[in-house]
C-alpha positions in Angstrom: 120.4 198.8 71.5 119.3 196.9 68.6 122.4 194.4 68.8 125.4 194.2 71.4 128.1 195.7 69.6 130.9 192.8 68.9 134.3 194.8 69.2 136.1 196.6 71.6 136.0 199.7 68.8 132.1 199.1 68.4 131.6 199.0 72.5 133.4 202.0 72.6 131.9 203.7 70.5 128.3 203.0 71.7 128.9 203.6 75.1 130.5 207.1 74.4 127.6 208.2 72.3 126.3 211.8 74.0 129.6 212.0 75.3 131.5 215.2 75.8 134.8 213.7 76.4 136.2 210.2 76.7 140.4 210.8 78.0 142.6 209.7 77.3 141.7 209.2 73.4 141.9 204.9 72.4 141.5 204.5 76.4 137.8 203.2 76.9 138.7 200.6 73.8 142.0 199.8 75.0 140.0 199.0 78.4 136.9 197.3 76.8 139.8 195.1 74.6 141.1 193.1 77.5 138.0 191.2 77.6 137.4 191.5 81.6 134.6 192.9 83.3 135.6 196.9 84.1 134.8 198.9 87.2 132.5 201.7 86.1 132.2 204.4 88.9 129.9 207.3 89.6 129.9 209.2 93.0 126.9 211.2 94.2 126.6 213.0 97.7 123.1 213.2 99.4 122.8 216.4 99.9 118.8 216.6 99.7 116.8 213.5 99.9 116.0 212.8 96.2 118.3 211.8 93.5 116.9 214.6 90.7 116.4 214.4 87.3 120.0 215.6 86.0 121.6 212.5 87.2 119.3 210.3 85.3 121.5 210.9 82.0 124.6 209.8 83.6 122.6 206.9 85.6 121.5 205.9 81.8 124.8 205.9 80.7 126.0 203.2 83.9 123.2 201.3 82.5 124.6 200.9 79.2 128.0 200.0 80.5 125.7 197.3 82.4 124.2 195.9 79.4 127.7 194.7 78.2 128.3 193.1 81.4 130.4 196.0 83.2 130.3 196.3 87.1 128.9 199.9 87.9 130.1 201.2 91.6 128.0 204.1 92.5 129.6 206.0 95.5 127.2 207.7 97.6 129.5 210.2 99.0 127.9 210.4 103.3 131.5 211.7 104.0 132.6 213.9 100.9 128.8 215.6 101.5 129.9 216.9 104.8 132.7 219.1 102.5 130.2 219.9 99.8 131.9 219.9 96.3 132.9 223.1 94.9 132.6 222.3 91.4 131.0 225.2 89.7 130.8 227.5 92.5 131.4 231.0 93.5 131.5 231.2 97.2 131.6 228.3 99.7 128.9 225.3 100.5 126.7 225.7 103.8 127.1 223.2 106.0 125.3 220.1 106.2 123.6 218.4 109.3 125.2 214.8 109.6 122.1 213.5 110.3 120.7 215.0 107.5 122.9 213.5 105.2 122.8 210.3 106.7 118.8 210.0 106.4 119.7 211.1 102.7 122.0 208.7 101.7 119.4 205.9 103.2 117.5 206.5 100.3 120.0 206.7 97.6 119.7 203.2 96.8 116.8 202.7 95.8 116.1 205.9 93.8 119.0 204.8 92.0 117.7 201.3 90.8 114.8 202.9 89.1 117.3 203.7 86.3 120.2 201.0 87.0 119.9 197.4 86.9 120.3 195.7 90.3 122.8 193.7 88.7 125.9 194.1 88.6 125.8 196.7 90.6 128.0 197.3 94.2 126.7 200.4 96.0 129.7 201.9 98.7 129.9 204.9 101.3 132.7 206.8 101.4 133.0 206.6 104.9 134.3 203.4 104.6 137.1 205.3 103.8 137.5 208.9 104.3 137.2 208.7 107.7 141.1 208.1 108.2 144.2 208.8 110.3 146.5 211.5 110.0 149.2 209.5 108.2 146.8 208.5 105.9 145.9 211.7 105.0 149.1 213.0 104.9 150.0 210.1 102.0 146.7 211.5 99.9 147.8 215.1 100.3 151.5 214.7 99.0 150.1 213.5 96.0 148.8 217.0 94.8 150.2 220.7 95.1 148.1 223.7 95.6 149.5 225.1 92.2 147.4 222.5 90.5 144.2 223.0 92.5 144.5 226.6 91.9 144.5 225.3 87.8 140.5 224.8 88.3 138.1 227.2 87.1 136.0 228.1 89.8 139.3 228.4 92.4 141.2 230.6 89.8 138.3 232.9 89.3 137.5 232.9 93.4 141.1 233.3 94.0 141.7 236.0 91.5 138.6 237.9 93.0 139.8 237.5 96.4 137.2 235.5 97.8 137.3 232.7 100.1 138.4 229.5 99.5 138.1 226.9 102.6 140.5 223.9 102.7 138.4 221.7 102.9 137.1 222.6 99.5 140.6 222.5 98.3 140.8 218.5 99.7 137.0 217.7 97.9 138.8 216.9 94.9 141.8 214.9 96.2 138.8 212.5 98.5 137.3 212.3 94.9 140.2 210.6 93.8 141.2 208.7 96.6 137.2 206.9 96.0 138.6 205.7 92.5 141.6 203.9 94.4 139.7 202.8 97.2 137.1 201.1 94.8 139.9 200.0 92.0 137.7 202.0 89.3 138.9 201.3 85.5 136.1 204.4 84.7 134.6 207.3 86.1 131.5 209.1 84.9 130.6 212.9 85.8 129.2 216.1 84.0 131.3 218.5 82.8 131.8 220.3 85.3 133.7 217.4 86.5 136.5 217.1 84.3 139.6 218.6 86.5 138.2 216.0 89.5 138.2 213.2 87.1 141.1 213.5 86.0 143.1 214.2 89.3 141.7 211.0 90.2 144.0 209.6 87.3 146.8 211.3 89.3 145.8 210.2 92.6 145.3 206.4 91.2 148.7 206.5 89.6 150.6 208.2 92.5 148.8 204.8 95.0 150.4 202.3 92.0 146.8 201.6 90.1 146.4 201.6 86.9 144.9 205.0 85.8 141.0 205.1 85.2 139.2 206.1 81.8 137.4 209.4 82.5 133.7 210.1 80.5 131.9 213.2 80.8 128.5 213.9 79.8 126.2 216.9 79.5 124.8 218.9 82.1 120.8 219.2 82.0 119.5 223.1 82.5 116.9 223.6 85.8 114.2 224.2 85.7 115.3 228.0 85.7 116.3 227.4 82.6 119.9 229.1 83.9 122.1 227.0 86.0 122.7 223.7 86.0 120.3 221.2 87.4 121.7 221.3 91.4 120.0 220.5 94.4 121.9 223.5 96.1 120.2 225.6 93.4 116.7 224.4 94.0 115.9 224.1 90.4 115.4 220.3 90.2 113.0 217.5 89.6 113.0 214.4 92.1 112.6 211.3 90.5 110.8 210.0 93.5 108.5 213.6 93.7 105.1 212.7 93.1 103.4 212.3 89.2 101.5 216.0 89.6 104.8 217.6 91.1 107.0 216.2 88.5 104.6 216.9 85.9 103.5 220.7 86.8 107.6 221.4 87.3 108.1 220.3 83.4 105.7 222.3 82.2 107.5 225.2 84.5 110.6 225.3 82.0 111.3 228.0 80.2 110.9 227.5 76.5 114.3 227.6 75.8 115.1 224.5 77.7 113.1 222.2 75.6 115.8 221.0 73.6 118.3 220.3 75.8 115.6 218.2 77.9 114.4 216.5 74.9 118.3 215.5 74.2 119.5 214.2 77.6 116.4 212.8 79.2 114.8 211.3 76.1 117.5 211.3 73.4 115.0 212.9 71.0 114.9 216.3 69.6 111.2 218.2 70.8 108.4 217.1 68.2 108.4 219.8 65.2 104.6 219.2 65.1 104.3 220.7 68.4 104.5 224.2 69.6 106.4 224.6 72.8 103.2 224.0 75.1 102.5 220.7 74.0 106.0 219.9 73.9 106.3 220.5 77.7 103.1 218.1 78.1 104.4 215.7 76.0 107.8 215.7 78.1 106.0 215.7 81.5 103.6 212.9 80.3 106.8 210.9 79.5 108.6 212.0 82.3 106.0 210.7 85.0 105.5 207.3 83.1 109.2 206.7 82.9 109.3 206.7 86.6 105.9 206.1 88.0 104.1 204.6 84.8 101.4 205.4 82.3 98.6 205.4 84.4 100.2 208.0 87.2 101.3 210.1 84.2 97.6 210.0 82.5 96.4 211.1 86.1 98.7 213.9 86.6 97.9 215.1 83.4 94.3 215.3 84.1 95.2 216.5 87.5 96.8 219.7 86.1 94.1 220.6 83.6 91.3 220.5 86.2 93.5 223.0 88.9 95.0 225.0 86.7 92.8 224.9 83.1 89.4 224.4 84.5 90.5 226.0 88.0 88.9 222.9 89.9 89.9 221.3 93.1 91.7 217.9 92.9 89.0 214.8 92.9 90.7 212.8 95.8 91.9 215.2 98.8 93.7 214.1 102.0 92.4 215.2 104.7 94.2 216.7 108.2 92.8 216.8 111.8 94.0 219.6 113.2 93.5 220.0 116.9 91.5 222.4 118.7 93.2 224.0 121.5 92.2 227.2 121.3 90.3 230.1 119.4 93.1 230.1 116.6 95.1 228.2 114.6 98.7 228.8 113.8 98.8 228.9 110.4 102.6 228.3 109.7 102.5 225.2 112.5 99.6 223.8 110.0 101.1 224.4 107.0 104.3 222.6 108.5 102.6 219.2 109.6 100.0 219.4 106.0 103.3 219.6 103.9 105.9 218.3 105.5 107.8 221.6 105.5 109.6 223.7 108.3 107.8 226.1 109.9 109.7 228.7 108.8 109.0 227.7 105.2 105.3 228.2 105.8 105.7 231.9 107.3 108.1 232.7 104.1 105.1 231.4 101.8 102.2 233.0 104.0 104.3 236.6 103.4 104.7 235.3 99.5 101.3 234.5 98.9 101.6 231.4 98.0 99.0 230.1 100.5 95.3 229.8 100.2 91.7 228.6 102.0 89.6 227.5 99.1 91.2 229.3 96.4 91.3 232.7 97.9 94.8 233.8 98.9 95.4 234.4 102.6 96.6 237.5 103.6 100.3 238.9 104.0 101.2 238.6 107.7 98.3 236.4 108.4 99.6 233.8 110.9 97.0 232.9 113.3 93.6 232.5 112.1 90.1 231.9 113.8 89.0 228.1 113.7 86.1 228.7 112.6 87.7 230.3 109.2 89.7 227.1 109.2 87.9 223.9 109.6 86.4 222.3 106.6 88.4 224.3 103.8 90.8 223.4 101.9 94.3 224.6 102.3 96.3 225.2 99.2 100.5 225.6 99.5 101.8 226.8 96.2 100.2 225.7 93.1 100.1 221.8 93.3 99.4 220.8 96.9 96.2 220.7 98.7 94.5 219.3 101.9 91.1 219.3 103.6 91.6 220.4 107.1 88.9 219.4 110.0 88.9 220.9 113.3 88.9 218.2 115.9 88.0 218.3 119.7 91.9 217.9 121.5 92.8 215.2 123.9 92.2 217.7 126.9 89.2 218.5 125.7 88.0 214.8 125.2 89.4 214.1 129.2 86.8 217.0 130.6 
């Protein structure tokens, strides 16, 4: 922003820019007009540990609202997670562990701030709230009918097709709006696929005798997939706290078609016409890893990449991992889950993928317990980016004897 905008016209204006709707119409201005600081809120449940790199347009957009002085209220939903929200989706959420979700949320905050401004800024839990009595709950629910949740998209085609819908995906979008009363918001930001929630949360505001909330929708970034949306559920995202050779290597992973709508919503830029697709995807990696963990992380993960997987070399620096000897063998899927800080079940998945090897050559399928001696020393590769050193150590019962 060259120059704060001086009007409630010109600050509307600015802040919906990349917009895909602003309801009602005149409502942001009429907002901005009355001179007061407004609530600006955006809700985000931790369902995996990271916050990825599809939020980071709507995070940029809080920001803006921060620049003219606007409270931002981010939500991290720890209750509305345990319901999972159905926006967009075809059959129901798995359940979540409690305590997963709770270790999640822990590190919501601070994920957040490397896009927002620390002030002014109030960070709630939803819990603070949701978790309510019976005659509260009956008050939220009389202020919906079923006939309008069936008016949503993804419930009207599920319905129509005869395929579940739980009830408690039926109540996501009525906790959604109970949020906005609970934290008085004047505005509520969300992608697209958002809209119907938003906008019940108008309904739900007005039916607790609050004035109704502004509602401003952005675009939704691709995956990495290059198909669906950018979702944790989907596994197609980038972690803005993954580290510079993970978040670098995944950019360069997109499909070509992507490019512009990366270029668009994560740097505001259309791809550089100079550059053919390849150099494109570097050029938005390299940017990418500076924006979030500087130039000299991103100039290292760049070089990183071209000596694995141009010059096929092993990385310069590698950890290494004792691994203790208590026997003839080593259990491969029990290594790979302590090297990578994976489940052991995701190590036997990769082993049968391929997507393991011992100094570059792949170990083979069904492979799960290998001799020591083929262990110790080598280096232990788990998909394309991650590598260790492992070194066969002498066990604590074998130090006692």
């Amino acid at each position: 922003m060259d120059s704060e905008p001086a009007t409630a016209a010109e600050r509307a204006a600015w802040l919906t820019l990349n917009s895909v709707d602003c309801l009602p119409e005149g409502g942001l201005e009429r907002k901005l007009a009355t001179g007061r600081s407004v609530r600006v809120k955006l809700g985000i449940d931790p369902t995996a540990p990271d916050i990825h790199l599809g939020f980071t347009g709507v995070l940029q957009k809080l920001r803006e609202f921060q620049q003219l002085g606007h409270t931002v209220v981010l939500i991290v939903g720890d209750f509305t997670a345990r319901v999972g929200d159905p926006s967009g989706r075809s059959q129901t959420r798995p359940v979540l562990d409690p305590d997963e979700i709770d270790a999640n949320a822990r590190t919501f905050q601070a994920q957040a701030l490397k896009v927002l401004d620390a002030e002014p800024l109030e960070v709630r839990f939803n819990s603070e709230w949701l978790d309510m009595s019976m005659a509260e709950l009956f008050r939220l629910l009389r202020t919906t009918t079923v006939a309008q949740l069936l008016e949503r998209d993804d419930f009207a085609n599920r319905f129509a097709a005869r395929e579940p819908i739980s009830v408690l995906e039926l109540l996501y979008p009525l906790m959604q709006g109970l949020d906005s009363v609970a934290v008085r918001a004047d505005v509520e930001l969300g992608g697209t696929d958002q809209k119907f929630n938003l906008l019940l949360g108008r309904d739900i505001q007005r039916e607790y005798g609050q004035l109704e909330q502004v509602i401003l929708t952005l675009p939704l970034l691709v995956g990495t997939d290059g198909e669906r949306k950018m979702s944790k559920s989907f596994g197609n995202y980038i972690g803005i706290t993954e580290p510079p050779e993970e978040m670098y290597g995944k950019t360069l992973s997109i499909p070509d078609s992507a490019l512009p709508d990366w270029y668009s919503l994560l740097l505001g830029s259309r791809p550089p016409t100079e550059l053919g697709p390849r150099d494109a995807k570097r050029a938005l990696a390299r940017a990418l890893v500076e924006r979030f963990h500087g130039p000299s992380a991103a100039r290292a993960a760049e070089a990183q990449f071209d000596a694995i997987h141009v010059r096929r070399e092993l990385p310069g620096e590698l950890e290494s991992l004792e691994w203790p000897a208590d026997g003839p063998t080593v259990h491969l899927p029990a290594l790979l889950a302590r090297a990578f800080a994976i489940s052991t079940s995701d190590g036997r998945r990769a082993l049968a993928q391929g997507g393991v090897r011992l100094d570059g050559a792949p170990v083979s399928d069904g492979s799960l317990d290998l001799p020591v001696s083929d262990i110790d020393g080598r280096v232990l590769q788990f998909g394309k980016r991650r590598f260790v050193r492992v070194r066969i150590v002498a066990s604590d019962d074998n130090r006692d004897t």
